[in-house]
ZALO-901779 format. One record per atom (N, C-alpha, C): residue in three letters; atom name; x, y, z. Coordinates in nm, 2 decimals. Example, Ala and Ser with C-alpha at 12.3 -4.5 7.8 and 13.67 -1.06 7.14 Angstrom:
2
+------+--------+--------+--------+--------+
: loke : sedren :      X :      Y :      Z :
+------+--------+--------+--------+--------+
:  ALA :      N :   1.32 :  -0.57 :   0.78 :
:  ALA :     CA :   1.23 :  -0.45 :   0.78 :
:  ALA :      C :   1.32 :  -0.33 :   0.78 :
:  SER :      N :   1.28 :  -0.22 :   0.71 :
:  SER :     CA :   1.37 :  -0.11 :   0.71 :
:  SER :      C :   1.29 :   0.00 :   0.79 :
+------+--------+--------+--------+--------+
***
This chain:
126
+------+--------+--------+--------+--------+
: loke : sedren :      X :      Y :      Z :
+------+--------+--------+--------+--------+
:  UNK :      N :   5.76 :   2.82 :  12.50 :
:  UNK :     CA :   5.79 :   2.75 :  12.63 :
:  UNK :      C :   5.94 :   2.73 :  12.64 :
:  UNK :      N :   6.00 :   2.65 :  12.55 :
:  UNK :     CA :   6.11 :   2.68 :  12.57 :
:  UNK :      C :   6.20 :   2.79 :  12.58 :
:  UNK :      N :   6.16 :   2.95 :  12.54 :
:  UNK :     CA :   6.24 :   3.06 :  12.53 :
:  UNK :      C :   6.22 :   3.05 :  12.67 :
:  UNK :      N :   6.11 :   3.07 :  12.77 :
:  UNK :     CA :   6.10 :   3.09 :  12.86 :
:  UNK :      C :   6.17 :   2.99 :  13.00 :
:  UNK :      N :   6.21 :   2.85 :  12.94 :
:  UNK :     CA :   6.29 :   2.76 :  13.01 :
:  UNK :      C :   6.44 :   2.88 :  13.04 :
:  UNK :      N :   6.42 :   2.90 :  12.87 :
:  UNK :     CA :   6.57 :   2.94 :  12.86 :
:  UNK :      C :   6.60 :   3.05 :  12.96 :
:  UNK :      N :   6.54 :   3.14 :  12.94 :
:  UNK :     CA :   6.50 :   3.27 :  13.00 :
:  UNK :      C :   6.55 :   3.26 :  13.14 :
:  UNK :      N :   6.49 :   3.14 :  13.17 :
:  UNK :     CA :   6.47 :   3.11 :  13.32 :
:  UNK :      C :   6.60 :   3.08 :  13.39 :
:  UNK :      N :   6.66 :   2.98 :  13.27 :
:  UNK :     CA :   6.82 :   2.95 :  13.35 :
:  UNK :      C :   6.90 :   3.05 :  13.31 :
:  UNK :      N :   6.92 :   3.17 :  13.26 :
:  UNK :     CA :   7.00 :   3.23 :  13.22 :
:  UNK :      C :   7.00 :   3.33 :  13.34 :
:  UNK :      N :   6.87 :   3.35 :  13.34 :
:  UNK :     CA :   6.85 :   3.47 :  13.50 :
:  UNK :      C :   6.88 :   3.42 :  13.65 :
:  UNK :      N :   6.86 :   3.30 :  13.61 :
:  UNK :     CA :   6.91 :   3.19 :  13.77 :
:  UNK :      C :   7.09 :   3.22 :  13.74 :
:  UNK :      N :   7.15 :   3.12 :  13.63 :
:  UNK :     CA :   7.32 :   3.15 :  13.62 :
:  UNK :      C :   7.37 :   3.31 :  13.66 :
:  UNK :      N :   7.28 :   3.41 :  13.61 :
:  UNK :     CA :   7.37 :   3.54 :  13.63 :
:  UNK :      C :   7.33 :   3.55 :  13.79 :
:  UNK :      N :   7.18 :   3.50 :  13.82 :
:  UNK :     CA :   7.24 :   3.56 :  13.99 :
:  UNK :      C :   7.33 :   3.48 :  14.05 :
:  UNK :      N :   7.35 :   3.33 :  14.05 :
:  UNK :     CA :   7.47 :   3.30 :  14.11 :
:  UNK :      C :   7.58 :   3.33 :  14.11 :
:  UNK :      N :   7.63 :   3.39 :  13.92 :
:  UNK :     CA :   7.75 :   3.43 :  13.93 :
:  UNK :      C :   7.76 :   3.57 :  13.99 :
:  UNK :      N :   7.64 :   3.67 :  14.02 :
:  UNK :     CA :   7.64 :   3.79 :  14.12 :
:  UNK :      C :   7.68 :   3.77 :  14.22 :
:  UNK :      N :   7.59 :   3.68 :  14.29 :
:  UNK :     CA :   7.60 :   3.62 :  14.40 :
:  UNK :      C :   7.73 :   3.59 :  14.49 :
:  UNK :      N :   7.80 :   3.51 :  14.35 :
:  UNK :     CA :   8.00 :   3.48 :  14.43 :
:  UNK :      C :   8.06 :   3.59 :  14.41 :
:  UNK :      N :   8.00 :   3.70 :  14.37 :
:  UNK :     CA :   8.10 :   3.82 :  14.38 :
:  UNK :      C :   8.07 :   3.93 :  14.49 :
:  UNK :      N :   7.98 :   3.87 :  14.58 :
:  UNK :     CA :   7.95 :   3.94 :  14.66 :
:  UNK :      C :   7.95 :   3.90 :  14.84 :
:  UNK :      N :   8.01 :   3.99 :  14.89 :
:  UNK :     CA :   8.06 :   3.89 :  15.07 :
:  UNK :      C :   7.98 :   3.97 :  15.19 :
:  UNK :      N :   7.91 :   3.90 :  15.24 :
:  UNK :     CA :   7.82 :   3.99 :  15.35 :
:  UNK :      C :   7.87 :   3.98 :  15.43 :
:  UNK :      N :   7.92 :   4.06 :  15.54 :
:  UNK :     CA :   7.93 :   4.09 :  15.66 :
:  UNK :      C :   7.84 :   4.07 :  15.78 :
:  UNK :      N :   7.81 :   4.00 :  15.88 :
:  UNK :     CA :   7.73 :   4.05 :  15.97 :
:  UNK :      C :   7.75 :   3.96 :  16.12 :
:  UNK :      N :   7.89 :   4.04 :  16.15 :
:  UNK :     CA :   7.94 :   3.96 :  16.33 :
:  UNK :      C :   7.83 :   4.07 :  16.42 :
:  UNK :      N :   7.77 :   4.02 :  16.53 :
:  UNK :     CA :   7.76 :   4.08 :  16.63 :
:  UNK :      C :   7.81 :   4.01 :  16.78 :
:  UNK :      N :   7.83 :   4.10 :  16.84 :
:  UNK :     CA :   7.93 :   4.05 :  16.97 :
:  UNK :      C :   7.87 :   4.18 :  17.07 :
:  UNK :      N :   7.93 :   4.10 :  17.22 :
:  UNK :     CA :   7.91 :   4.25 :  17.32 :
:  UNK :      C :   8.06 :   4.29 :  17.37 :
:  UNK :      N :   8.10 :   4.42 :  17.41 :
:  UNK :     CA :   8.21 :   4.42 :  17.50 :
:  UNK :      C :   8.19 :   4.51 :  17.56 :
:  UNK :      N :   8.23 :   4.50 :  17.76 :
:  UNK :     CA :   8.22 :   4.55 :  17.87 :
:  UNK :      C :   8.21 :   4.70 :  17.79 :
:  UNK :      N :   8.10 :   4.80 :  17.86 :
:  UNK :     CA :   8.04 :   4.91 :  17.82 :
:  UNK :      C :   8.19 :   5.01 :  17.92 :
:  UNK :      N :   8.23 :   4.97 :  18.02 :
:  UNK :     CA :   8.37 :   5.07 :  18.06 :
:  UNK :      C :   8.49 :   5.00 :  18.00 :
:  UNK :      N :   8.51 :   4.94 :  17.94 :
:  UNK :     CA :   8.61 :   4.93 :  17.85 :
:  UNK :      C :   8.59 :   5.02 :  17.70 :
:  UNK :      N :   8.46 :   5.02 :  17.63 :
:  UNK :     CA :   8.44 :   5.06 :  17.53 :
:  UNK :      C :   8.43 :   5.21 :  17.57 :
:  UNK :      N :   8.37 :   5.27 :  17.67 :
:  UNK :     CA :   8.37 :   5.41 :  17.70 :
:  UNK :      C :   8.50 :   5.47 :  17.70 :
:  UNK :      N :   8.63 :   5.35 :  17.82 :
:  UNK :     CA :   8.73 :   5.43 :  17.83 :
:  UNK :      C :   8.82 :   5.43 :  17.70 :
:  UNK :      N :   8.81 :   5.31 :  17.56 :
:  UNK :     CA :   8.90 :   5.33 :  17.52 :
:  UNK :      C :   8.86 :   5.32 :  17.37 :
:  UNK :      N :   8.75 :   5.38 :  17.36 :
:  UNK :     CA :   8.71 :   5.41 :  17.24 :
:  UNK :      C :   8.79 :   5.49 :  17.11 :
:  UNK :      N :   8.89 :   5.57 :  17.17 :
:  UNK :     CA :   8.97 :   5.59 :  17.05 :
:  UNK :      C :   9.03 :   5.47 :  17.05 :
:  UNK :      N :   9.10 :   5.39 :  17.10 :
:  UNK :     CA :   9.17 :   5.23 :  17.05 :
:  UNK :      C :   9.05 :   5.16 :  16.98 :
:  UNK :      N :   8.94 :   5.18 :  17.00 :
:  UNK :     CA :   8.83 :   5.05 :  16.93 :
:  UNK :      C :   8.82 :   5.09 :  16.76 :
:  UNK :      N :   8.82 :   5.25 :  16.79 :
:  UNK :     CA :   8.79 :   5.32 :  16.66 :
:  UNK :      C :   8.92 :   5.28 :  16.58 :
:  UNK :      N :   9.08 :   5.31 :  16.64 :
:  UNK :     CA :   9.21 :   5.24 :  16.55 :
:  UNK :      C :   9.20 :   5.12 :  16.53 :
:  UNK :      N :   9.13 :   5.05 :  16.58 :
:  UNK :     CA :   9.15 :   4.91 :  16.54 :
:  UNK :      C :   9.01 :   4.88 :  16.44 :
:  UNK :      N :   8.93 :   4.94 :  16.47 :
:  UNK :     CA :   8.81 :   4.95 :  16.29 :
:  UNK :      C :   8.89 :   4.98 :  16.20 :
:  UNK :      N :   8.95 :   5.11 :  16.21 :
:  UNK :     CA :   9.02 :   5.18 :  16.07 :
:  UNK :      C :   9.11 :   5.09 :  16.04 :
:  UNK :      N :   9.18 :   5.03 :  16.11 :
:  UNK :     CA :   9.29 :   4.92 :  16.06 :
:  UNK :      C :   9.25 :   4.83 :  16.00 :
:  UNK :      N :   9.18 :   4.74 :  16.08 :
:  UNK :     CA :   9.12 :   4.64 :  16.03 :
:  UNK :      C :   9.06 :   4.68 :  15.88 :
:  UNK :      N :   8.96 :   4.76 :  15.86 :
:  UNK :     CA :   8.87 :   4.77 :  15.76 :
:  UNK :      C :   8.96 :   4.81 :  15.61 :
:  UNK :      N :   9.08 :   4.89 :  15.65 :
:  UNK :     CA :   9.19 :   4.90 :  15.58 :
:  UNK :      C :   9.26 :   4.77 :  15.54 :
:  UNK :      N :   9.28 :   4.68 :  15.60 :
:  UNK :     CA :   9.37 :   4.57 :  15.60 :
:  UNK :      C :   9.30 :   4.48 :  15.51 :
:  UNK :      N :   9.14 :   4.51 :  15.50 :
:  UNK :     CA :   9.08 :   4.44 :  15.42 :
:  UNK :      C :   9.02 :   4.53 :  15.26 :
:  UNK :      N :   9.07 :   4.64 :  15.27 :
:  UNK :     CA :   9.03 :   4.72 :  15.13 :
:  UNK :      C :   8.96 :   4.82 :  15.16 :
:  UNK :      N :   8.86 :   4.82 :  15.29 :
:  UNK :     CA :   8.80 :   4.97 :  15.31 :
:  UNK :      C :   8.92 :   5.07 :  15.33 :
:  UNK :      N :   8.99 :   5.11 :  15.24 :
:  UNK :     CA :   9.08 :   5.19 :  15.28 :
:  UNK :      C :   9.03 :   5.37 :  15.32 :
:  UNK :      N :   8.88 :   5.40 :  15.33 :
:  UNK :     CA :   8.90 :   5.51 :  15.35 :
:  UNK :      C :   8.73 :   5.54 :  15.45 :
:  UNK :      N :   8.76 :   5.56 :  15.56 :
:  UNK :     CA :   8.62 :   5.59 :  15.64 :
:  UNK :      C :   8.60 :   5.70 :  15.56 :
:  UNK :      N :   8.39 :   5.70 :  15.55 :
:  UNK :     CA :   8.34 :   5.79 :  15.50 :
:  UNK :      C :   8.25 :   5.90 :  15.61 :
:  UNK :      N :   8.31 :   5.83 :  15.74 :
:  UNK :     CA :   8.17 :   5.87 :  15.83 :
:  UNK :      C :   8.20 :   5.86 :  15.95 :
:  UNK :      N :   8.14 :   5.94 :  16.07 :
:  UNK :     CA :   8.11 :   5.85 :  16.18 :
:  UNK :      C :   8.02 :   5.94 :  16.29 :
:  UNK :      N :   7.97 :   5.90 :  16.35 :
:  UNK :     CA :   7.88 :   5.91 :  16.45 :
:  UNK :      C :   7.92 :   5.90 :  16.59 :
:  UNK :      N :   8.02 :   5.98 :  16.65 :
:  UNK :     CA :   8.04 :   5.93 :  16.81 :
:  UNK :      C :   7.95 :   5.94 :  16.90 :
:  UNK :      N :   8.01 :   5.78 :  16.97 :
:  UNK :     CA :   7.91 :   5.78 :  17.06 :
:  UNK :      C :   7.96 :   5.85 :  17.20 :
:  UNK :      N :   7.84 :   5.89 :  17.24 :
:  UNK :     CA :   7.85 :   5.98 :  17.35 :
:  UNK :      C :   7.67 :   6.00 :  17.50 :
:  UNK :      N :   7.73 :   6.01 :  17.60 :
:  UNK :     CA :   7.63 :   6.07 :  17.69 :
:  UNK :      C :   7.47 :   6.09 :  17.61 :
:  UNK :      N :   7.51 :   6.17 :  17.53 :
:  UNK :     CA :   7.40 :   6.24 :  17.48 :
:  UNK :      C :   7.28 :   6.16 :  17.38 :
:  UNK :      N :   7.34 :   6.08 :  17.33 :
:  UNK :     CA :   7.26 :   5.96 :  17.22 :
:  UNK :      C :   7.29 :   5.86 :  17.29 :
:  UNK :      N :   7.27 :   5.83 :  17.42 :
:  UNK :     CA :   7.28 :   5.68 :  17.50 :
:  UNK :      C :   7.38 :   5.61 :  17.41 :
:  UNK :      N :   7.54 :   5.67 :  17.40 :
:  UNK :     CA :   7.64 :   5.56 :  17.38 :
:  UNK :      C :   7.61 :   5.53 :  17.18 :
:  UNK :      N :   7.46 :   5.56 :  17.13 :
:  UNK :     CA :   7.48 :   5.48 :  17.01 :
:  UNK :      C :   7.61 :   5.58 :  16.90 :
:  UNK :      N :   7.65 :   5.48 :  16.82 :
:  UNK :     CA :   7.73 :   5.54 :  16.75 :
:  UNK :      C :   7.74 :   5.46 :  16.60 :
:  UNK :      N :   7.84 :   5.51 :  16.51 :
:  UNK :     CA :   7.86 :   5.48 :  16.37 :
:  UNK :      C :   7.97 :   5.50 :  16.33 :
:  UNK :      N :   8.09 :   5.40 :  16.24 :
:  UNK :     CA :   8.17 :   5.43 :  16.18 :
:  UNK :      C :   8.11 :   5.38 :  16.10 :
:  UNK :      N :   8.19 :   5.43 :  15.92 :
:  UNK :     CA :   8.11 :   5.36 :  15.80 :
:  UNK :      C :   8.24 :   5.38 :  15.72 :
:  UNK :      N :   8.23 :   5.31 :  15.64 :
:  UNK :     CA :   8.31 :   5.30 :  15.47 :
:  UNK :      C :   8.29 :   5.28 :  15.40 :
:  UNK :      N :   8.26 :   5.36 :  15.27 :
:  UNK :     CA :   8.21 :   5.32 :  15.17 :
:  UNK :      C :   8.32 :   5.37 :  15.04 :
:  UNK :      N :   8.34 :   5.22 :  14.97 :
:  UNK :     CA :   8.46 :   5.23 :  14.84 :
:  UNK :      C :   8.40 :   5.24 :  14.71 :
:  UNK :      N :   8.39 :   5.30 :  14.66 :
:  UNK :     CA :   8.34 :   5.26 :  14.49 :
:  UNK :      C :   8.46 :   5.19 :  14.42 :
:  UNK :      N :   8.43 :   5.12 :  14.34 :
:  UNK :     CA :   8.49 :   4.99 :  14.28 :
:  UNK :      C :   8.44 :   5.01 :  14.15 :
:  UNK :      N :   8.54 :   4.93 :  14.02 :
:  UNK :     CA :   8.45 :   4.94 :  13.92 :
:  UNK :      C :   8.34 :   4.80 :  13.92 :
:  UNK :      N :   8.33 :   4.71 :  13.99 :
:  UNK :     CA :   8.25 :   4.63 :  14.01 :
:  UNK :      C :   8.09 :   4.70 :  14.09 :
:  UNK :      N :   8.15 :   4.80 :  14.13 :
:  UNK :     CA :   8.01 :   4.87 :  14.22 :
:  UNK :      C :   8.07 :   4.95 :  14.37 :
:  UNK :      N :   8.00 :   4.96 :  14.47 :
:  UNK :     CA :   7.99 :   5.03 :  14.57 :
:  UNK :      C :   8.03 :   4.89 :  14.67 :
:  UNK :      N :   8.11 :   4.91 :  14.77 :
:  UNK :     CA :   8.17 :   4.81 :  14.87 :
:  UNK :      C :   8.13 :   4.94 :  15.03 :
:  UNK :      N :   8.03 :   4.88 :  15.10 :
:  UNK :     CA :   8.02 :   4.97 :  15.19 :
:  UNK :      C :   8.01 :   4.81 :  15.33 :
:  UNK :      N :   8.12 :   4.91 :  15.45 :
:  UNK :     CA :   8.14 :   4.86 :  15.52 :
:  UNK :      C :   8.09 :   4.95 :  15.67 :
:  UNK :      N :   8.01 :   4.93 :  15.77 :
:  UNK :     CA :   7.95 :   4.96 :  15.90 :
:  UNK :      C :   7.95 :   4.88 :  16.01 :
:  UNK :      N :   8.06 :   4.99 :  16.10 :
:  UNK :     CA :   8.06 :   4.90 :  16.26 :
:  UNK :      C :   7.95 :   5.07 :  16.33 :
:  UNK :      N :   7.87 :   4.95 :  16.39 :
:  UNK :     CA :   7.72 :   5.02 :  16.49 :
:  UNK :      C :   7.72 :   4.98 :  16.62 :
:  UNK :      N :   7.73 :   5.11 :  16.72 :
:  UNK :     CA :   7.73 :   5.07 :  16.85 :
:  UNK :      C :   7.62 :   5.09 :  16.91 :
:  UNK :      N :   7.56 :   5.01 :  17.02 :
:  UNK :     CA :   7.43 :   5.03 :  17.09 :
:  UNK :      C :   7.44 :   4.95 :  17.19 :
:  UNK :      N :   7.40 :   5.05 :  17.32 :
:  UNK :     CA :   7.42 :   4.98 :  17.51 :
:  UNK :      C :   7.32 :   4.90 :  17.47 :
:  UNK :      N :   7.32 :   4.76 :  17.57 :
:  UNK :     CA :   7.24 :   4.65 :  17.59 :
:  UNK :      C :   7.28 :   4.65 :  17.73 :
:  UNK :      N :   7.23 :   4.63 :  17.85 :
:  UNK :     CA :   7.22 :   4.72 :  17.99 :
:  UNK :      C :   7.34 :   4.75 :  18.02 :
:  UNK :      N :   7.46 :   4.64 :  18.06 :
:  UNK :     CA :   7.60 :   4.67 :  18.11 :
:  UNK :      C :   7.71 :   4.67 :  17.98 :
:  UNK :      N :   7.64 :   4.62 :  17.91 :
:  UNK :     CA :   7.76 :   4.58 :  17.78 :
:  UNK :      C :   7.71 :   4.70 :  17.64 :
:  UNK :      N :   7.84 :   4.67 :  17.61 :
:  UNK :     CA :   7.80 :   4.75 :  17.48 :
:  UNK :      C :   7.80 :   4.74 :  17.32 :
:  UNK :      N :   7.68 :   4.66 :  17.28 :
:  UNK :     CA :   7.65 :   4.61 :  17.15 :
:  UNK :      C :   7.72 :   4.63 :  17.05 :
:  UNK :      N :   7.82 :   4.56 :  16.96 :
:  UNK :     CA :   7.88 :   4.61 :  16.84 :
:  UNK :      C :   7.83 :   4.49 :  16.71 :
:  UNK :      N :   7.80 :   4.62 :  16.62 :
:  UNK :     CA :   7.78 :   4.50 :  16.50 :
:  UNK :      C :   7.86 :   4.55 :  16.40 :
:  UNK :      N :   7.90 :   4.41 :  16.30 :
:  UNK :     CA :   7.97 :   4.51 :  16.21 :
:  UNK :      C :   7.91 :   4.47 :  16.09 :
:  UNK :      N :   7.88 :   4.52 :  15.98 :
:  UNK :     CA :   7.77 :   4.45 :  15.86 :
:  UNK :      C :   7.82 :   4.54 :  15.75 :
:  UNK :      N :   7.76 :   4.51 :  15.65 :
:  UNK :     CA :   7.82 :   4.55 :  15.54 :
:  UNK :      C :   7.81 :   4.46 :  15.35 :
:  UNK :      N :   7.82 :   4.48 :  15.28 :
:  UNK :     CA :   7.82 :   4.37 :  15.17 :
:  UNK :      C :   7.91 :   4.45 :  15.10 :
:  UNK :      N :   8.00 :   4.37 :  15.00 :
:  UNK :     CA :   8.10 :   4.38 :  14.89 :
:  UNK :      C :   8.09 :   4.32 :  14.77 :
:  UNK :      N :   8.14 :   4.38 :  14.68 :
:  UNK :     CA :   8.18 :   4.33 :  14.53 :
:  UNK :      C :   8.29 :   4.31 :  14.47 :
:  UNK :      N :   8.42 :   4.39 :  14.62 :
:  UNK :     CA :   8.55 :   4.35 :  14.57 :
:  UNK :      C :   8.58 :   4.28 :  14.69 :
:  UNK :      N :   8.56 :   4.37 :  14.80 :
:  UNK :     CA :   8.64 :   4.33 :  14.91 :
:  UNK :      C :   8.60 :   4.22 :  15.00 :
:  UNK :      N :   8.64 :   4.17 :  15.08 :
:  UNK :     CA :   8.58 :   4.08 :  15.19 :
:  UNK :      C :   8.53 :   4.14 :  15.33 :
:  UNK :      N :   8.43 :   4.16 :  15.30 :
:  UNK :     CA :   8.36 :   4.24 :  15.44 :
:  UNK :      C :   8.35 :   4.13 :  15.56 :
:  UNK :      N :   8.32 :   4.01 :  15.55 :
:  UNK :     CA :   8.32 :   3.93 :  15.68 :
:  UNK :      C :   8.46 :   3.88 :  15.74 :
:  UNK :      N :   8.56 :   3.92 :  15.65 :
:  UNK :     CA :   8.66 :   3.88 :  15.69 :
:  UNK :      C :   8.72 :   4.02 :  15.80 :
:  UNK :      N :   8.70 :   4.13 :  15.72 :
:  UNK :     CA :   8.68 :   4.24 :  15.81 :
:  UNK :      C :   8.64 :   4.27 :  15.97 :
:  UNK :      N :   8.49 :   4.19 :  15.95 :
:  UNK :     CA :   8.40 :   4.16 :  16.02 :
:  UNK :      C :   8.49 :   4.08 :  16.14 :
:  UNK :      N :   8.53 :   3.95 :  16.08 :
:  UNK :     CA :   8.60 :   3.87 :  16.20 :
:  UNK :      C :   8.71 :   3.90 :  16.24 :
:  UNK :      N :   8.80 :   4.02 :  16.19 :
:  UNK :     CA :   8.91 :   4.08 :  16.22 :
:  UNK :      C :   8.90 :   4.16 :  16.32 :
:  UNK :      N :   8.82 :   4.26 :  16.30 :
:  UNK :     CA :   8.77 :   4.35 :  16.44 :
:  UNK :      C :   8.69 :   4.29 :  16.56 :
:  UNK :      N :   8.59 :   4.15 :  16.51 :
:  UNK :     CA :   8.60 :   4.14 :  16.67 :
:  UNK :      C :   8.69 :   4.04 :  16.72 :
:  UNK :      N :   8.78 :   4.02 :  16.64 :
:  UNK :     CA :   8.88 :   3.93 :  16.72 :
:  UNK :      C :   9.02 :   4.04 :  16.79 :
:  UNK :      N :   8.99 :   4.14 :  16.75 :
:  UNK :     CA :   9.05 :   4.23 :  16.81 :
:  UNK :      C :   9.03 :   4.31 :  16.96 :
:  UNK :      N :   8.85 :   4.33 :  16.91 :
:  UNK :     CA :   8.83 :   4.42 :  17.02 :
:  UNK :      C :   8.77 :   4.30 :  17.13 :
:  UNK :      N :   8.78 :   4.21 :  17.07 :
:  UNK :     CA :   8.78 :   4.08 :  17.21 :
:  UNK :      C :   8.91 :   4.08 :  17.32 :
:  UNK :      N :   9.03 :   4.09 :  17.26 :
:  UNK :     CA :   9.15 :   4.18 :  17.35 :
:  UNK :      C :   9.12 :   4.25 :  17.41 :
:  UNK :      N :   9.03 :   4.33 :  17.42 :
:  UNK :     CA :   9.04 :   4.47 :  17.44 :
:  UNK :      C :   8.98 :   4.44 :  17.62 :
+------+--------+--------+--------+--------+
***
């Protein structure tokens, strides 16, 4: 009985201390669908910056959006760390006039929500 008390706090303490090493991301916001049409290379520099500014220093990916897939789209980043894998994703998808951005992601080094509130405090300017 006791090994198993033991057991029990030792598996609870390592996921907390997991737990603080790890930052989830998950802003979603809308912005005007002809703003985001016309100036989607500026939305895409200001991901890369941003996600840079915060440690995703290198896109692995992306998906433009276009006519053809109703607008949906994908940038991604993903870092290997010796802590683990740090993957960062901004996803676009029309909602009738506007156009849906999320940005999500989880880390082991970097701060992805900080990321997160970086770009839409950016593409809120926009």
């Amino acid at each position: 009985m006791a090994r198993s008390i033991r057991n029990s706090l030792l598996f609870l303490l390592t996921a907390v201390v997991l737990a603080s090493c790890v930052t989830i991301a998950d802003q979603r916001f809308t912005m005007n669908r002809d703003v985001f049409s016309k100036h989607y290379e500026d939305v895409k520099r200001i991901v890369l910056e941003e996600a840079a500014n915060n440690g995703f220093t290198q896109m692995t990916g992306e998906i433009k959006p276009s006519q053809y897939n109703g607008w949906k789209g994908q940038i991604y980043f993903s870092l290997v760390t010796p802590n683990g894998t740090d993957q960062l994703f901004v996803e676009f998808e029309p909602q009738g006039d506007l156009e849906s951005v999320y940005v999500n992601g989880a880390g082991t080094r970097t701060n992805g929500d900080s990321a997160a509130q970086a770009i839409q405090a950016r593409l809120g300017k926009l």
